[in-house]
Each structure stands twice: as C-alpha cells, then as structure tokens.
PyMOL CGO cylinders between C-alpha atoms (Angstrom):
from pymol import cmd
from pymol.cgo import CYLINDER

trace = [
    CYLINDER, 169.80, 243.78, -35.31, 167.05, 243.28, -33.02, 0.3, 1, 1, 1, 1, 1, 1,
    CYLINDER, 167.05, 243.28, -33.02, 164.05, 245.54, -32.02, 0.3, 1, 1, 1, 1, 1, 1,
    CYLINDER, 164.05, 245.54, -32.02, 165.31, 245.96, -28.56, 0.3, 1, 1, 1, 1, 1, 1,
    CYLINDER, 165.31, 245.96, -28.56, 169.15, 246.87, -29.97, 0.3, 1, 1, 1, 1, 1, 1,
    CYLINDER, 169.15, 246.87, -29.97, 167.51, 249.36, -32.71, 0.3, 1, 1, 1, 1, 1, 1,
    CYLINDER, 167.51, 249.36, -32.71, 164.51, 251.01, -30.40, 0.3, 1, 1, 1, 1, 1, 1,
    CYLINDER, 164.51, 251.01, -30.40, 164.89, 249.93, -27.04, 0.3, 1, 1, 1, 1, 1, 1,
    CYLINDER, 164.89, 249.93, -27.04, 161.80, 247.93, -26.96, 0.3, 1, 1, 1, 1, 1, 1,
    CYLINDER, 161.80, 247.93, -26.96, 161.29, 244.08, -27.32, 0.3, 1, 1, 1, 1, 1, 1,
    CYLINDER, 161.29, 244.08, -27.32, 158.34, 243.84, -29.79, 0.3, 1, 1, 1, 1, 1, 1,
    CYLINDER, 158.34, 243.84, -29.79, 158.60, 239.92, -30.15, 0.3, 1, 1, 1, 1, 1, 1,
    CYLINDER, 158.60, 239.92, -30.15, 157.13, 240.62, -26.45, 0.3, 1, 1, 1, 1, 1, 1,
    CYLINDER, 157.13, 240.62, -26.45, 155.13, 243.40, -26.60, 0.3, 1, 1, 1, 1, 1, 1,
    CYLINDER, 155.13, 243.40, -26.60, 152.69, 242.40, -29.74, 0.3, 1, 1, 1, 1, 1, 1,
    CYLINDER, 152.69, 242.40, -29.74, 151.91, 238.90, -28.08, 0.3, 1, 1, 1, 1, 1, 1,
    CYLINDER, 151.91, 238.90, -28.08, 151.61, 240.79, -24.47, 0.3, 1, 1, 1, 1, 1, 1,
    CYLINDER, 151.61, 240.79, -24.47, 149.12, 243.07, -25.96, 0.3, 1, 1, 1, 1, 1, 1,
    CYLINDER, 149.12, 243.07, -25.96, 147.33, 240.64, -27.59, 0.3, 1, 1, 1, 1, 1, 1,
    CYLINDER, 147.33, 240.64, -27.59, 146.67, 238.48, -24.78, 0.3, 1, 1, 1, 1, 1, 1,
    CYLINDER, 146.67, 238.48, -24.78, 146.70, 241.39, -22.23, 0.3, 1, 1, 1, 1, 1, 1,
    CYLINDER, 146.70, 241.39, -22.23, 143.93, 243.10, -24.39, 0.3, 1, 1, 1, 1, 1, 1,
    CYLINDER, 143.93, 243.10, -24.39, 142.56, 240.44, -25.96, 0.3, 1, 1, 1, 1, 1, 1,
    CYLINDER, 142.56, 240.44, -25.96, 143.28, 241.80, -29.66, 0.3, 1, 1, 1, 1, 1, 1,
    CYLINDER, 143.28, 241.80, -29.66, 143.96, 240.31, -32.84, 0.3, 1, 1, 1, 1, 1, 1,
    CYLINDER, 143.96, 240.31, -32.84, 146.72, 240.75, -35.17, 0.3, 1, 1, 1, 1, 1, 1,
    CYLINDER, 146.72, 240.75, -35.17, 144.56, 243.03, -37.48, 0.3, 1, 1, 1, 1, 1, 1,
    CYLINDER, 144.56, 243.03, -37.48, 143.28, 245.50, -34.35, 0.3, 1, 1, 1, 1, 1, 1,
    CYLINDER, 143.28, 245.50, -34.35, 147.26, 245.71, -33.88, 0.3, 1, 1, 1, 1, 1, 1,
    CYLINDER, 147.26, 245.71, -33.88, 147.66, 246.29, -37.34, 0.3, 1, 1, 1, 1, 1, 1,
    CYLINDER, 147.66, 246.29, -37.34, 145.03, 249.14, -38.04, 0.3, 1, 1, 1, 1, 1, 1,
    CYLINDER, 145.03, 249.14, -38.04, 146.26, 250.45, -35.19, 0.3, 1, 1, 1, 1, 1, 1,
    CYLINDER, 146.26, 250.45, -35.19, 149.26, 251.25, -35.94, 0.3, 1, 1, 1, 1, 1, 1,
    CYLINDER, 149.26, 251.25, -35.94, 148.84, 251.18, -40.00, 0.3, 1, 1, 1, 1, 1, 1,
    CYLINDER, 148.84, 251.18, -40.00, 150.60, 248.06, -41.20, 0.3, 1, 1, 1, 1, 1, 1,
    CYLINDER, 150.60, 248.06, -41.20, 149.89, 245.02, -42.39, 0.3, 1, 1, 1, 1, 1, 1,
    CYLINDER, 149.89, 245.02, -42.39, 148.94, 241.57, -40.51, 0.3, 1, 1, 1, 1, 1, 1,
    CYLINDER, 148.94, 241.57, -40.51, 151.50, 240.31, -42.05, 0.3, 1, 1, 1, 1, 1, 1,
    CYLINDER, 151.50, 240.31, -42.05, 153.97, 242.92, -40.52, 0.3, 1, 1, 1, 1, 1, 1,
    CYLINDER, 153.97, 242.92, -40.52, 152.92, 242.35, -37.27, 0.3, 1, 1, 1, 1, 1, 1,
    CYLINDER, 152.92, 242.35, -37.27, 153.07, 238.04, -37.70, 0.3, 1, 1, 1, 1, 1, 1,
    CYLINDER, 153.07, 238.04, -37.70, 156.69, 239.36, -38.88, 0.3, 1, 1, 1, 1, 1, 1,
    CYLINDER, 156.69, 239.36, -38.88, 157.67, 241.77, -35.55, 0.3, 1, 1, 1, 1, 1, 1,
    CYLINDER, 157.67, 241.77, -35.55, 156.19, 239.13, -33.30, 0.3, 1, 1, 1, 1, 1, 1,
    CYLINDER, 156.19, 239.13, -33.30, 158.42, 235.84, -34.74, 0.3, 1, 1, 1, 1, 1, 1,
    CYLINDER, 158.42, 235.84, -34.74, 161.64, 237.86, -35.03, 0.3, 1, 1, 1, 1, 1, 1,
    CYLINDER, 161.64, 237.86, -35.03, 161.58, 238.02, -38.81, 0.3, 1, 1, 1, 1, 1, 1,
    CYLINDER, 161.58, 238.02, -38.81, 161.85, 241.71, -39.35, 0.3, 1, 1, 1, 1, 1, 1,
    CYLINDER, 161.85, 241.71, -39.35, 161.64, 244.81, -37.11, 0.3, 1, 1, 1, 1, 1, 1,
    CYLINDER, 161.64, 244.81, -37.11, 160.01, 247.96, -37.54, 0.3, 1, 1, 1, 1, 1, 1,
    CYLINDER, 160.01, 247.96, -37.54, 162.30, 250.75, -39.59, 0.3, 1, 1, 1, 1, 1, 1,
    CYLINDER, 162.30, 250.75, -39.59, 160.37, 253.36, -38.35, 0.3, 1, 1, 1, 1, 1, 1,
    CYLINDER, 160.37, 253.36, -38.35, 160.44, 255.88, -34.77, 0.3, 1, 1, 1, 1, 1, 1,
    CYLINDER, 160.44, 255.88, -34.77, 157.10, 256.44, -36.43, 0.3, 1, 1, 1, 1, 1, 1,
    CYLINDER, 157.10, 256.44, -36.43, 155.94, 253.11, -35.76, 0.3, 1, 1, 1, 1, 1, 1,
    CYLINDER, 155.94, 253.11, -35.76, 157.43, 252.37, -32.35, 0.3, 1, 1, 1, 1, 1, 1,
    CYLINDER, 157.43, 252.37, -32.35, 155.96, 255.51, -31.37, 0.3, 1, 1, 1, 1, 1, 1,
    CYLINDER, 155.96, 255.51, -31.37, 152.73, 254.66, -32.65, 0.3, 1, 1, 1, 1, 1, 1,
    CYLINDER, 152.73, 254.66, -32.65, 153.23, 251.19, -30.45, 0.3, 1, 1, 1, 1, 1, 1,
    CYLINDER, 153.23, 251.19, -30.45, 154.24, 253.45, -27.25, 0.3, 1, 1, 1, 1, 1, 1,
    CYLINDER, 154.24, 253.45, -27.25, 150.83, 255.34, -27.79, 0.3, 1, 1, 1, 1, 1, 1,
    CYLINDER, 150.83, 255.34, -27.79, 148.68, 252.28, -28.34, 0.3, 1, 1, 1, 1, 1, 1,
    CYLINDER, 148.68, 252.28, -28.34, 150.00, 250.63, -25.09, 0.3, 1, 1, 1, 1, 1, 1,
    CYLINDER, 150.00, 250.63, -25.09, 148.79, 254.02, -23.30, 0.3, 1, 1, 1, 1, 1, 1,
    CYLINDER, 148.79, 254.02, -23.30, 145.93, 253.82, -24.66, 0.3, 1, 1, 1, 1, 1, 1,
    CYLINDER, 145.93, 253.82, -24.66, 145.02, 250.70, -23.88, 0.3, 1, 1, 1, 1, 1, 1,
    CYLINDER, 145.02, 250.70, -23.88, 146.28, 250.47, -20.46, 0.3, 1, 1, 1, 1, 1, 1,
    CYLINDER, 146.28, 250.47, -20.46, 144.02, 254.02, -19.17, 0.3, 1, 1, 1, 1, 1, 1,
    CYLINDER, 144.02, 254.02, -19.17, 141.09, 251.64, -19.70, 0.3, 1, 1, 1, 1, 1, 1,
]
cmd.load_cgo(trace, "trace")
C-alpha cells in the first residue's frame, strides 16, 4: 500500500518538495516531525510509509508552517 492509498498524501513527493522548496535537510525533516533520517530516506524512496495519523498530521502542520513564512 502506498502513502497516497493509506493517507491521502504522496510523501515520496512531499519530503523532496519540502526539501528543495525550503531548502531543508533530511534531519530538519526528521526532528521535525520526530523520526529518524533514516525514516524519512525510507518515505521519500517508497520503501516504507508512515503507520501513523500522528505523523502525517505532524507533516500537514510542518508544511503550514513553513509555507506562512
């Protein structure tokens, strides 16, 4: 199952538009939302997807964030 299937949102496309958008790493993504690097490098190439509302919601908040600037 993908991200967009499970949550609605396509986070192999959202972490890599943030990070160029916003110029962040990985591990401001990361901290930000309270995983791993490793977690996110995972999300973005398709190799798992978050299990979580908690997370995506945590995602949905960030991009807010970020685009009020």
């Amino acid at each position: 199952m993908t991200a967009k299937a499970k949550w609605g949102v396509d986070i192999q496309r959202e972490i890599p538009d943030l990070m160029r958008k916003y110029k962040l790493s990985r591990e401001d993504i990361a901290s930000r939302l309270g995983v791993s690097m490793m977690t996110i490098y995972r999300w973005e190439h398709g190799k798992t997807i978050p299990q979580s509302r908690l997370t995506m919601r945590e995602l949905e908040k960030l991009k807010r964030e970020l685009e009020k600037k």
